[in-house]
Every structure is written in structure tokens, then in C-alpha cells.
C-alpha positions in Angstrom: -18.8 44.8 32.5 -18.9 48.3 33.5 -16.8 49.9 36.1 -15.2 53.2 36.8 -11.1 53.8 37.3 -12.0 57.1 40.1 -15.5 56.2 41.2 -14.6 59.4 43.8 -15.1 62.2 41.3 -19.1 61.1 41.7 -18.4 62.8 44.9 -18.0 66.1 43.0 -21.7 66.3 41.8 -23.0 68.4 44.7 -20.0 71.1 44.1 -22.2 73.5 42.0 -25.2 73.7 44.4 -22.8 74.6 47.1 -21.1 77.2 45.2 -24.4 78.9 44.0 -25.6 78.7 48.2 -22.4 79.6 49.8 -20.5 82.3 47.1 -22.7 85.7 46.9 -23.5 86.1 43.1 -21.8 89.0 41.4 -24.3 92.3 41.5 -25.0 94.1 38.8 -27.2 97.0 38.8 -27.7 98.9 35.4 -31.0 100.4 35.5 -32.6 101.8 32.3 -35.4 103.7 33.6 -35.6 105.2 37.1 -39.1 104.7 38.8 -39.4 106.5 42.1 -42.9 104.8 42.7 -41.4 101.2 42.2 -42.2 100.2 45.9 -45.5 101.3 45.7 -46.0 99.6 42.3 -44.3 96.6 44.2 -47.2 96.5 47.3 -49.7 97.3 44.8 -49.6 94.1 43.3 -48.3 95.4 40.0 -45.0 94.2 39.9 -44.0 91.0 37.6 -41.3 88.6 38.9 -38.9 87.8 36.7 -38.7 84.3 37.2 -38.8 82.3 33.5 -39.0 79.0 32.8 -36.2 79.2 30.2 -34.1 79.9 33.6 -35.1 75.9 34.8 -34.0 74.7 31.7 -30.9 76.1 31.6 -30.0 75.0 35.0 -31.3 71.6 34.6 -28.9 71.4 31.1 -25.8 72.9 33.2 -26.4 69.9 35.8 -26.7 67.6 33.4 -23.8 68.6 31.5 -21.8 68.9 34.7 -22.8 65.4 35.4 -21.4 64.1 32.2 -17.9 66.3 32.8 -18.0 64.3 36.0 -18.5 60.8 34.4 -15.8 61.4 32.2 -13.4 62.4 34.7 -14.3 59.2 36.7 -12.5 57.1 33.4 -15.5 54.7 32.6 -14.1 51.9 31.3 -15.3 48.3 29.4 -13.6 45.3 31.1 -13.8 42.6 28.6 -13.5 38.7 29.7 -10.2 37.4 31.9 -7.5 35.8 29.9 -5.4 33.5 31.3 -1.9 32.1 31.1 -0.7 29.3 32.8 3.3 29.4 34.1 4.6 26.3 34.1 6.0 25.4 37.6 7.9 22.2 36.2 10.3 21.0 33.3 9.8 17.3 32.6 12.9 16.0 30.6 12.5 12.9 28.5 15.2 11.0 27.7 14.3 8.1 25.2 16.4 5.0 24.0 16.7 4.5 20.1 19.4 2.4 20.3 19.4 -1.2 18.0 17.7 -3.3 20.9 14.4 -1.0 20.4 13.1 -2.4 17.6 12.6 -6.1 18.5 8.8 -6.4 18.1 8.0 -8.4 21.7 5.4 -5.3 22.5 1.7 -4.9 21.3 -0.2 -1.8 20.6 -3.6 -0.7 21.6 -5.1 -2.9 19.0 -3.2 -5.8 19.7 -0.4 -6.1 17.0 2.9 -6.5 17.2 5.2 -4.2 17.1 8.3 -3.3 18.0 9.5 -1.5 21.7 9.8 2.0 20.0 6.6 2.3 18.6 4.4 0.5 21.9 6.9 3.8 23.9 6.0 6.3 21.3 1.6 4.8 22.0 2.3 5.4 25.8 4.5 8.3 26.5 2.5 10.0 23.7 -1.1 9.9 26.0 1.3 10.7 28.8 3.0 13.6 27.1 -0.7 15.0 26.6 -1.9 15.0 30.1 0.9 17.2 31.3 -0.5 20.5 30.8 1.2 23.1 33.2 4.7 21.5 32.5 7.5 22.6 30.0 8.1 19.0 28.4 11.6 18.5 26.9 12.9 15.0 24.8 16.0 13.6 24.5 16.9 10.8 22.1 20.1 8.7 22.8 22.5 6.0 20.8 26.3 6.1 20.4 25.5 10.0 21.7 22.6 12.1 23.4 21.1 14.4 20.9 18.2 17.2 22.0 15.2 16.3 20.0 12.5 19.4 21.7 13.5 22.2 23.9 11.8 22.7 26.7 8.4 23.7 25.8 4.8 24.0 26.8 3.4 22.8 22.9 2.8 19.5 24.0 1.6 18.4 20.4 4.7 19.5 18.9 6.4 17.2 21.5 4.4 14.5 20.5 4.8 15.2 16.8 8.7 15.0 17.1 8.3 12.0 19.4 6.7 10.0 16.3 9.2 11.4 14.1 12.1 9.6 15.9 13.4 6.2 14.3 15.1 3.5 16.0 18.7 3.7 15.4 18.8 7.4 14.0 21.8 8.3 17.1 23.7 5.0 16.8 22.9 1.5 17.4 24.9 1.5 20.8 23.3 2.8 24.1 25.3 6.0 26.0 23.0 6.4 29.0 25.7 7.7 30.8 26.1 11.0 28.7 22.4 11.0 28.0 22.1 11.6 32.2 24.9 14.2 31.3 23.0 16.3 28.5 20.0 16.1 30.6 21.7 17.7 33.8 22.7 20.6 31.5 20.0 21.7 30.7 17.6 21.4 33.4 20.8 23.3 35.1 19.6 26.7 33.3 15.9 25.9 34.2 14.0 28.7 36.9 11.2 26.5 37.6 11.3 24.9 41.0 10.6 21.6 40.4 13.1 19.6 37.4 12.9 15.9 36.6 14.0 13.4 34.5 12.3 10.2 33.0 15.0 7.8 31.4 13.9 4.8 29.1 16.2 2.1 28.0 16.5 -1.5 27.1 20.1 -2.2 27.2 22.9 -1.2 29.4 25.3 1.6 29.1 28.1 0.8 26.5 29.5 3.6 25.0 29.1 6.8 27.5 32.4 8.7 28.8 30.7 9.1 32.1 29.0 6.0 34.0 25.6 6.8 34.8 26.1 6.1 38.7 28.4 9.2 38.4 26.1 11.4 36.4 23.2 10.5 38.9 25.2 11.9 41.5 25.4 15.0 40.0 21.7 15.1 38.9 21.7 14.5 43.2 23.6 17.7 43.7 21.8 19.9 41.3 18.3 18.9 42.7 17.1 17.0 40.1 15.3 13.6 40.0 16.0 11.1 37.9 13.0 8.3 37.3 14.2 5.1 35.7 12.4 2.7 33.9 13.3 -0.5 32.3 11.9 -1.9 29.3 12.0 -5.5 27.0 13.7 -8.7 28.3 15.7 -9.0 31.7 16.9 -12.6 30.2 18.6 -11.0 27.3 22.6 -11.6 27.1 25.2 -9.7 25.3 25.6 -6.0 24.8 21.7 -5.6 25.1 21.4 -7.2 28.7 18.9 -5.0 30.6 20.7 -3.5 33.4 18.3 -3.2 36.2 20.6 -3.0 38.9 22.3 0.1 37.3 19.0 1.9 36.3 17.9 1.3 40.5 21.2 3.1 41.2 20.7 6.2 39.2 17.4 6.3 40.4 17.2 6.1 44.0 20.7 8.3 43.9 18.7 11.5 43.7 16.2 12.6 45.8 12.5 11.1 45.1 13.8 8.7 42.1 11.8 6.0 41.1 13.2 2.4 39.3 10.0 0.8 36.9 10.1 -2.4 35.3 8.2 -2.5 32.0 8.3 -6.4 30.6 5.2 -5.2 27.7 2.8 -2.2 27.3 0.4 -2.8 30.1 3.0 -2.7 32.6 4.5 0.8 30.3 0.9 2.0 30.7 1.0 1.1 34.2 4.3 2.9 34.7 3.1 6.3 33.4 0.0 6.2 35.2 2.2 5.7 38.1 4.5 8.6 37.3 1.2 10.9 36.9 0.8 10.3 40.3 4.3 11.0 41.5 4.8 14.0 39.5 1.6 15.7 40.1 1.2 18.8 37.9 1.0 22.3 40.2 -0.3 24.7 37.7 -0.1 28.3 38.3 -2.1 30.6 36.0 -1.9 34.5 35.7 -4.8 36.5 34.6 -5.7 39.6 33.2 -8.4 41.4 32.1 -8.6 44.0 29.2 -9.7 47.6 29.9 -11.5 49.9 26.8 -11.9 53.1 27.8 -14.7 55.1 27.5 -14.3 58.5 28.3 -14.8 59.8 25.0 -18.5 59.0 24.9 -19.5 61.3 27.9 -17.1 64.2 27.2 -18.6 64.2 23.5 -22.1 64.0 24.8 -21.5 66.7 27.2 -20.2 68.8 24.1 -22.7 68.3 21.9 -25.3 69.4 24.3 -23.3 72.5 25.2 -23.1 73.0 21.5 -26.8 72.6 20.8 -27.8 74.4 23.8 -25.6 77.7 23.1 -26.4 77.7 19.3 -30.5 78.0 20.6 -29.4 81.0 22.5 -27.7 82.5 20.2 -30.7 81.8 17.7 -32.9 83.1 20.0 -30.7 86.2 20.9 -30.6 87.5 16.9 -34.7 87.0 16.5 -34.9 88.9 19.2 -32.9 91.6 18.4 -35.4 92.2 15.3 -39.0 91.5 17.5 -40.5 94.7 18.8 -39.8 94.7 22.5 -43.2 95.3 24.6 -42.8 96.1 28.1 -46.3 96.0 30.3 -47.2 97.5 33.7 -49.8 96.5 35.6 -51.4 98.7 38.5 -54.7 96.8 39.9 -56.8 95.9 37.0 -55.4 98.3 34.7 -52.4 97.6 32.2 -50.4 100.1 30.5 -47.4 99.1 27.7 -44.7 100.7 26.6 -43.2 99.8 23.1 -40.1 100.2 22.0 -39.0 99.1 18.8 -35.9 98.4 17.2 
């Protein structure tokens, strides 16, 4: 689209008429040959204005060119199409079990096979991960110790990519919850964005963090962060991999807005993210901006071109002149008389 940067210097177009009707013009009288019967030569009918048509163009090419000045003054300019960057207005921490208990096969995936917890998580949080647009998505994996698998980030496939790429038992068989809460915390701490959350998925219970995760969901509480629980495999199991579902209630509804889930196969885990789509929903904010070609150029060269072509016709004319045999005529009544001079 077309547009102008100073659409005011249009205003300027009039400004040579009124200096030709308001400023005198300069006068100039250098008489070559005296007539003292001029005024009777002038009521006689026998005077010749000395109006010339070459005079009309000349103006007319002087306003146009002045026209073109103008247009280039006013900075035209080519706005080409909008583009568009969305600021993300929430980081989304994931924090993922890969402790032993994760690969029991007691989950099915979309087609209906078995297979184990880890892999039915990676089918559902995967589709989730994908419908966040407008969010900076972080993952954390957890065993014996929290590791950082993505930074936050707004390449949800890359997310995803690293997601598959996790392997049950790659940060310890053992499940530190706990400090997984703790790594979290840390760095949603340096985030600007005014809305931080945390999604926790485990099997087991905590067995091997320094800090319990009641105490690290407090601090989450005092940082402003929410912390959404959810619960996955069998709430019957005994031993080291018992499911915890007290504790994961506790470090939920701790901070403010936390949600506990229960997930006993993948419908329910489907169910659970849809539910968390609706809690966290996204608030995108885009910014836009529009690119600007200027084109200046293309009036101010038009403009000197025509001055160009213009002055070189005077000048042309000027030199054949100078070599034509200059006729002057005089007309009294019917009667012409000429008087020529050449050169």
C-alpha cells in the first residue's frame, strides 16, 4: 500500500501561483530600437503581443516539476504486509518422572497396545505440548536428581523432539520429587513473564530428595508459582513405588491455583491435559510491524530528468537560433513592413 510520511507538504503546491500574484516581477527595460510612434502603432492595431505558446509550456513543465519536488519531499513510501510476533505471556515448566516405576507397561496407546507409562506420557503431553502456542514451554526430567532437559523456549517441536528422546531410567531409578520442585522454582525465579507454572508427573513417592516436596511447595507458594500435580499408574502398589497421593494433593493445593489429577490409564492422562488446557488458558500477546520502502528517489529522478530534457531543448533551440536570420515584421492597417537582420 501506498502512503505518504508528510502528507502536509501537498499543502505547498499553491506556493508558486502566490508568489507570481503577490511579488512584483523584476523589470527589465533594455530597448533596442526607440520608436517615438509606438502608441500610435499600438491604437492602430499594428502592434503584436508577445504572448507565445512556448511560454504555456514552460509553465505547465515548471508546475509539474514543482509537483514532483513536492511528492518527494512528502517521503512516499511502500508499506509491505504486517509481521507479527507473538510475546509469550507464560512459562509452562514440565517436570516428568523417569524413574524405574515408569516403565511398567499397564498403559495403552492410541492404537491400543501396550506399553509402558513413559511412552502413553510422552503420546499425551506430546499433543498437549503442541497446543500451547503463546507459552515458553520448559521440561524437566527427574530420578536420583532433577536434570534440565529444554530451556524455556517457544520451539514447541523441539520440546517435543527432546520429550521422545528421554528414556526411562536415564537420571536414576529412584524418584527425587523433592529437588525436582527445587530446580523448577529456580528457574521460573529468573522468568519476566507474569504468569509461571509448573506441571509435575510421577508414579512413585519421593525417596531420595534433600528437600521434601511439602517444603519446596511452599516456596513455589511464596515466589508465585503454581504447582499442578498429577498422579499416574497404580494407587495399590507397595514398596518404594507406592503412589503418594496424599503428598502430590499437598504440593498442589499449597500454592495458589494448584490442581491434584489422578491418572489410573491414558484416557484419564488425556482427560487430565484437556483439563489443564482449560485451567491454563493461553493469553497471547502479539506485536506487529509493518515494513516501510521508501520511494523518494523515483519522483526526485523524474523531476530531474524532465528538468534535464527540458533545458537541453532550450538550449538546442537557443544555438539554431543564433544561426536563423532573425525577421522582425510591423504591421500598420493592412500593410506589413519587415526588417531583417541577419547574423
Amino acid at each position: 500500500m501506498l502512503t505518504f510520511a508528510h502528507n502536509w507538504m501537498f499543502w505547498l503546491a499553491p506556493l508558486p501561483l502566490l508568489v507570481r500574484w503577490l511579488v512584483p516581477p523584476l523589470a527589465q527595460s533594455i530597448p533596442a530600437v526607440r520608436v517615438p510612434f509606438l502608441s500610435r502603432l499600438r491604437s492602430a492595431g499594428g502592434a503584436v503581443g508577445n504572448h507565445s505558446p512556448k511560454a504555456d509550456v514552460s509553465l505547465f513543465v515548471q508546475g509539474f516539476v514543482w509537483l514532483l519536488l513536492l511528492t518527494a519531499l512528502a517521503r512516499p513510501q511502500w508499506l509491505e504486509p504486517p509481521i507479527e510476533r507473538s510475546i509469550p505471556t507464560r512459562d509452562l515448566l514440565l517436570v516428568v518422572d523417569l524413574s524405574g516405576s515408569m516403565d511398567h507397561e499397564d498403559f495403552t496407546n492410541v492404537s491400543g497396545d501396550q506399553v509402558n507409562r513413559l511412552e502413553a506420557v510422552k503420546e499425551v503431553l506430546g499433543d498437549f505440548l503442541i497446543q500451547r502456542k503463546g507459552d515458553r514451554v520448559g521440561l524437566v526430567v527427574f530420578g536420583n536428581s532433577p536434570f534440565l532437559q529444554v530451556p524455556f523456549t517457544t520451539d514447541l517441536e523441539l520440546c517435543r523432539q527432546l520429550l521422545d528422546e528421554a528414556a526411562v531410567g536415564m537420571a536414576g531409578p529412584r524418584t527425587a520429587l523433592g529437588d525436582a520442585i527445587g530446580l523448577g522454582i529456580q528457574l521460573l525465579e529468573n522468568s519476566d513473564t507474569p504468569d509461571r507454572t509448573m506441571i509435575v508427573l510421577t508414579d512413585g513417592n519421593d525417596t531420595a530428595s534433600a528437600v521434601p516436596p511439602e517444603e519446596a511447595a511452599q516456596v513455589a507458594k511464596d515466589r508465585d508459582i503454581t504447582i499442578h500435580t498429577i498422579a499416574i499408574g497404580d494407587p495399590t502398589t507397595v514398596g518404594e513405588e507406592n503412589l503418594d497421593e496424599q503428598a502430590l494433593r499437598d504440593v498442589a493445593e499449597t500454592t495458589q491455583g494448584g490442581k491434584f489429577f489422578l491418572a489410573l490409564n491414558r484416557e484419564e492422562l488425556s482427560g487430565v491435559y484437556s483439563q489443564l488446557d482449560k485451567i491454563e488458558t493461553r493469553d497471547v500477546k502479539t506485536v506487529s510491524y509493518r515494513p516501510r520502502s521508501d520511494l523518494y528517489y523515483w519522483p526526485l529522478a523524474a523531476a530531474l530528468l524532465l528538468s534535464v530534457i527540458v533545458r537541453s531543448r532550450n538550449l538546442i533551440t537557443e544555438r539554431i537560433s543564433s544561426h536563423t536570420p532573425r525577421t522582425a515584421r510591423l504591421r500598420v492597417n493592412s500593410r506589413t513592413f519587415e526588417l531583417e537582420t541577419v547574423k
